[in-house]
C-alpha positions in Angstrom: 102.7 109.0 114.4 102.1 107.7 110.7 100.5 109.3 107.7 98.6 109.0 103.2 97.1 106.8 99.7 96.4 108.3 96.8 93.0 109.2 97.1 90.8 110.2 93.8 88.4 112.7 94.9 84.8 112.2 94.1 84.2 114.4 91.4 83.0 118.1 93.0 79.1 118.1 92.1 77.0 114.9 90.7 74.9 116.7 88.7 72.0 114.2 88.6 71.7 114.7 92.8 70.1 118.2 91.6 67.4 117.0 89.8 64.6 114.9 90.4 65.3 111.4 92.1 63.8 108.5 90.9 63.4 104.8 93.2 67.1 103.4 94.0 66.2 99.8 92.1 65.5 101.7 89.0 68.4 102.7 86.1 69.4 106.0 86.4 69.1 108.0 82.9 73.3 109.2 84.0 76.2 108.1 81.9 78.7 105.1 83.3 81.2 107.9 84.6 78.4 109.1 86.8 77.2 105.8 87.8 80.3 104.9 88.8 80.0 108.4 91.2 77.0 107.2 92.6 78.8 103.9 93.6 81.3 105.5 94.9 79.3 107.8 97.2 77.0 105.1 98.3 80.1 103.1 99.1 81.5 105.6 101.4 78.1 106.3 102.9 77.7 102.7 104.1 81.0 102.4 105.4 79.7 105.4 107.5 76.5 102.9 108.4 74.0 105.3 106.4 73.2 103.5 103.2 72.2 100.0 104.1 72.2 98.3 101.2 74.3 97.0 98.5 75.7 99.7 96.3 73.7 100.0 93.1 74.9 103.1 90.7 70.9 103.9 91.0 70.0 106.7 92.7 66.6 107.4 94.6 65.2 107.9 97.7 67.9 105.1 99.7 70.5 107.2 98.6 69.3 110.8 98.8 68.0 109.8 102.7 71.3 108.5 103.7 72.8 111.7 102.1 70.0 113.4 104.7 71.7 111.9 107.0 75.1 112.6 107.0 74.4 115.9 106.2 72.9 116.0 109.4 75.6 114.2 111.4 77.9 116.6 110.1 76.6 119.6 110.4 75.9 120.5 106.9 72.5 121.9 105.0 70.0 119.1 104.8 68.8 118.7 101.3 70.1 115.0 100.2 71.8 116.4 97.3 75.5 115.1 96.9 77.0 118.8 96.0 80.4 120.2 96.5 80.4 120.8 100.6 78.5 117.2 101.2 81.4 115.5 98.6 84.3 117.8 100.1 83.1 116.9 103.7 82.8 113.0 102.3 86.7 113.1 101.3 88.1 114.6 104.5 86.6 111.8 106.3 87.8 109.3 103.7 91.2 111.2 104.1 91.1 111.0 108.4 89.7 107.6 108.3 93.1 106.8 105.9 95.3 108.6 108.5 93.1 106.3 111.8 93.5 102.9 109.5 97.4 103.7 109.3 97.9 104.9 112.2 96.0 102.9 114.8 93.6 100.4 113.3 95.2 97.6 116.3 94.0 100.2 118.8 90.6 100.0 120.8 87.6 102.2 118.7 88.2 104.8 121.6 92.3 104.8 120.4 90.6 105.5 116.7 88.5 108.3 117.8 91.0 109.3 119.2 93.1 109.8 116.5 90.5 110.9 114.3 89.9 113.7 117.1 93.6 115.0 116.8 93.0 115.5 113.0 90.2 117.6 113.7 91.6 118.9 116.9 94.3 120.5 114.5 92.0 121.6 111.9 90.8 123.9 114.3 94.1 125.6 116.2 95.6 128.3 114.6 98.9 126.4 114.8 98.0 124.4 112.4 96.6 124.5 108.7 93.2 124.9 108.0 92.1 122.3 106.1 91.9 118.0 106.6 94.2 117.9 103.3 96.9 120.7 104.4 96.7 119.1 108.1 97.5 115.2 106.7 100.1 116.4 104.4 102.3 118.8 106.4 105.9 117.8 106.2 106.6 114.7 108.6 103.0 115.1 110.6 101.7 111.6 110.3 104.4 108.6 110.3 101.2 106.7 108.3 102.1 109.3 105.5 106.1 108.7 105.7 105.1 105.1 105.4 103.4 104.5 103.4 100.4 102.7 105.7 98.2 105.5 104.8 97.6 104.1 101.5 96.1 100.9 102.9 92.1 101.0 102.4 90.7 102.0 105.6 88.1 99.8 106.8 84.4 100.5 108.2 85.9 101.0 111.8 88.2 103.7 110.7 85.3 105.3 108.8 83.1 105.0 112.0 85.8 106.4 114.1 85.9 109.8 112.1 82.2 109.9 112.4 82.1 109.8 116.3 85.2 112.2 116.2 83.0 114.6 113.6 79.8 114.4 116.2 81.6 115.6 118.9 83.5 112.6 120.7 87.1 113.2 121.3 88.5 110.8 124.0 92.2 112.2 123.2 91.1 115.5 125.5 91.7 118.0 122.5 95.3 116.9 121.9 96.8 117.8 118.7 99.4 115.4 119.0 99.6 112.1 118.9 102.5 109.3 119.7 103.9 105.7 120.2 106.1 106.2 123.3 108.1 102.9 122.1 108.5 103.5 118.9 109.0 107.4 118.4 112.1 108.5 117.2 111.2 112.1 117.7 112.7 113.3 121.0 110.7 116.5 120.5 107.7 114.6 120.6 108.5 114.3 124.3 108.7 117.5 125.5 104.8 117.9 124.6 102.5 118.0 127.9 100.8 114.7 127.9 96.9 114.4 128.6 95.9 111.1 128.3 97.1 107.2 127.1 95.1 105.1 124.9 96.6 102.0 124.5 100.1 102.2 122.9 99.8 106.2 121.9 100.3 109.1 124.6 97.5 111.7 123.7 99.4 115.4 124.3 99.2 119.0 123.1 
């Protein structure tokens, strides 16, 4: 597998998503620094193909519908306000769609859900941590991490890749592990029961 880039977290509550939301083409009354978060949120939301237009620093009705949205997709509270669990939920899809882009972004879009499903996939067994941070940056898990690769900027693929993963598509067959069966060094790697093949990884658990 590979493994992570240095990732600066959108700050953990934009305080002008709780109060009233003026049209996006108009200057919001927020300093630069939170400009700059709105930018950065409505970046990440059209990579995910929910804000459809170019990125403005402006917030309003655009941005707080496409927040709707992926609130919705992801199975969050529907309000289109940008607070702590839509912004934590926002950076462990940046920090999957990192691992996808390092590890597979030459693979098919089913290999990158596929990937992106054996993220989540380990998110949720109790042999493995809890969280999309603590899952990425366990000791040796993701060759993209050892690498290096997972500091390359993910593209909109990778980002769409975790999306379909998120709403429920997971081609890998609930694997939790991952590998290249040419290029893996690991020989415990292939002692793991083997589900599927996408491409150049073996999908096993």
């Amino acid at each position: 597998m590979r493994h992570l880039k240095k990732i600066i977290p959108l700050s953990m509550g934009l305080s002008l998503f709780a109060s009233p939301l003026g049209a996006d083409n108009t200057v919001s009354a927020a300093s630069t620094d939170t400009n700059a978060d709105i930018m950065q949120l409505q970046r990440k939301l059209s990579l995910l193909g929910y804000f459809n237009t170019t990125p403005t620093g402006y917030n309003g009705e655009i941005t707080r519908n496409a927040v709707s949205n992926f609130q919705r997709d992801f199975g969050l509270g529907i309000d289109g306000v940008a607070g702590p669990l839509t912004l934590q939920k926002l950076e462990d899809v940046e920090k999957i769609a990192h691992v996808v882009y390092g590890e597979a972004r030459g693979e098919s879009f089913e290999g990158q859900v596929a990937v992106a499903a054996v993220v989540i996939n380990r998110v949720h067994s109790p042999e493995f941590p809890s969280s999309v941070a603590s899952v990425i940056t366990q000791q040796n898990a993701f060759t993209a991490v050892n690498d290096g690769q997972y500091y390359l900027s993910p593209n909109a693929t990778a980002y769409k890749a975790v999306k379909a993963a998120y709403k429920g598509w997971d081609p890998s067959y609930g694997a939790t592990y991952y590998y290249n069966p040419i290029d893996s060094t690991n020989t415990w790697i292939f002692s793991r029961k083997v589900i599927r093949t996408i491409g150049k990884h073996n999908f096993a658990y």
